[in-house]
N, C-alpha and C positions, 0 to 999 in steps of 0.2 A: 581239417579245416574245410569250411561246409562255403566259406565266401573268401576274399581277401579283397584290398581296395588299393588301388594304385593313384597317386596324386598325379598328377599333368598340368602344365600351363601353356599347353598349344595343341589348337585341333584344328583340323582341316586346312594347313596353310599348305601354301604352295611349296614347291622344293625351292630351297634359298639361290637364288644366283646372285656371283658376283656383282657388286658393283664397285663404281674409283666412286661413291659419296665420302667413305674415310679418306681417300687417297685427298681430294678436293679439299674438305675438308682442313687438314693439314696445313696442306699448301697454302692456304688462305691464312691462318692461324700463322704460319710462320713469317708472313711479312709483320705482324707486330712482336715479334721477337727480337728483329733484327740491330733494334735501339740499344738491349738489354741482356744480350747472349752472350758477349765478348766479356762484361763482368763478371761472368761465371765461369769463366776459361770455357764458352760452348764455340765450337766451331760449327755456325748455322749452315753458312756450303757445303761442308763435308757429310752432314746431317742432311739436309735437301739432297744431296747427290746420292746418296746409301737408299735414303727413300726412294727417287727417282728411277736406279740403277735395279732396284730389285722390286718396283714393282713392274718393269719394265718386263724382266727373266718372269716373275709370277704375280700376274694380276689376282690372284688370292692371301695376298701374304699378308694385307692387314688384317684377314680376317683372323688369325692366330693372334690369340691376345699379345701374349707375349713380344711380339714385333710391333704389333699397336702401341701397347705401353711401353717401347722402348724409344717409339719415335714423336710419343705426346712426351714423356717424361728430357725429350730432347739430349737422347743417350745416357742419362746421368741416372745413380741409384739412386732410388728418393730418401735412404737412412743414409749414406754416406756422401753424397754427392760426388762422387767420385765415377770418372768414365766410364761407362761400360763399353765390354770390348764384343762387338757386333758381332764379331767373328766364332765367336764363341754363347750364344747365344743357341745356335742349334743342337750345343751336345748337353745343355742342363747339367753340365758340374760346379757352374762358378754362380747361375744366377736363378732366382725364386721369385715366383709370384708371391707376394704376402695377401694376407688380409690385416688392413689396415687394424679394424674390431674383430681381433681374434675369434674365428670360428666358432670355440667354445665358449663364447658371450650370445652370441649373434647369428646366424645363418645368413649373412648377404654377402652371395658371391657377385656382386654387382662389380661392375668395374669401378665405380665410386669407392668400393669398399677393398679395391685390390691396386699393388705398384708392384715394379720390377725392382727388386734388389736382390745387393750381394747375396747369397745362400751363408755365409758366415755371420753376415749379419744379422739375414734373419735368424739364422739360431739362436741367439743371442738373444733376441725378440723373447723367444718362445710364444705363451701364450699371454705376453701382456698388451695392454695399452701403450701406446707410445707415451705416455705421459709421466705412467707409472717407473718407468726406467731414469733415471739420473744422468742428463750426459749423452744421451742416446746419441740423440739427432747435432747434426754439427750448427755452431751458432748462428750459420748465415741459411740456415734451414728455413726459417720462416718466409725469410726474403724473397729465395728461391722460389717458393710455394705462393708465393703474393702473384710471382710476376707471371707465373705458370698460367695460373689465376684469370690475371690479367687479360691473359692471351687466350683466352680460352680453351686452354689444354688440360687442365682440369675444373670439375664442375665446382660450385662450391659448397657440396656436397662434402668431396673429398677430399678440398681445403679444411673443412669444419674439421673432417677425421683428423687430418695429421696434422692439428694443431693446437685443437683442444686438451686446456691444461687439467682439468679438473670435471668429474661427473657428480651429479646432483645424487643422492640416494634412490630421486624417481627415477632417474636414467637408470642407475646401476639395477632399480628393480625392474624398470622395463624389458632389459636385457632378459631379467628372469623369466619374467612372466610369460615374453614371447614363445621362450624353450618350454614354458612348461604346457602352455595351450597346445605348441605344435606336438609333443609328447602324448599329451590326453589327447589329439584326436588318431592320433596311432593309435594307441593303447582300448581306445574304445572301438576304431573301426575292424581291428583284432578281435576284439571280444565279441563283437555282433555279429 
């Protein structure tokens, strides 16, 4: 092989340093929570407090998605709604980042297109749509995601994802077409 090409989407930036923008952020977000959290069995003190507490020990910690998304999703799995236990979060046995549009649809590792849930559940996922599963999501799932919404702790972006009941045929081909363009320019910048 006489060439090869490597894809990039960042040049010459600067080296990242921290900032509290997410930390801020947050904290701001969560005074309109505070009307709507207790209907969800969310304890929003102990949640502010865990935030507070650990960005305190490490001012990088929202930068780890995973901690990010566990403190927009306001502890909770976004398939099962059920608590997640913080504590357990840094040994990756009990909880997963999904993509919301499975991987093999789609290539957006965006955070729009990614939540924190159980690792059980998402297997169970595999590689479908949320929509395509029967049952999946628990009934008060939408609600949740409204108020989430609301608060601006997710975009509606990736309200749209985990909500949408049905894809048009364009979508479904879109999904294809995208793989197949990103494919053909592999496959040509290999060949040239």
């Amino acid at each position: 092989i006489d060439k090869y090409y490597v894809e990039v989407t960042r040049s010459n930036q600067q080296e990242k340093k921290p900032t509290d923008s997410r930390y801020k952020a947050l904290k701001e977000k969560y005074k309109k929570c505070k009307e709507w959290a207790t209907d969800f069995n969310i304890n929003l003190r102990d949640i502010e407090g865990k935030l507070d507490k650990e960005y305190e020990k490490n001012k990088n910690i929202l930068m780890s998605d995973k901690y990010y998304l566990y403190f927009s999703q306001l502890g909770k799995c976004m398939y099962t709604l059920e608590n997640i236990d913080f504590d357990d979060l840094l040994y990756n046995n009990k909880y997963d980042i999904d993509h919301i549009y499975p991987q093999a649809l789609i290539k957006d590792d965006s955070l729009s297109n990614r939540v924190l849930t159980n690792k059980q559940k998402n297997a169970a996922k595999t590689d479908n749509m949320i929509s395509d599963i029967t049952g999946f999501l628990p009934k008060e799932a939408y609600a949740f995601y409204e108020k989430l919404l609301d608060g601006n702790l997710i975009t509606k972006s990736k309200f749209e994802k985990l909500t949408k009941k049905e894809f048009s045929e364009d979508e479904l081909n879109g999904f294809v077409n995208r793989q197949v363009v990103s494919t053909n320019q592999s496959v040509k910048g290999l060949i040239e």
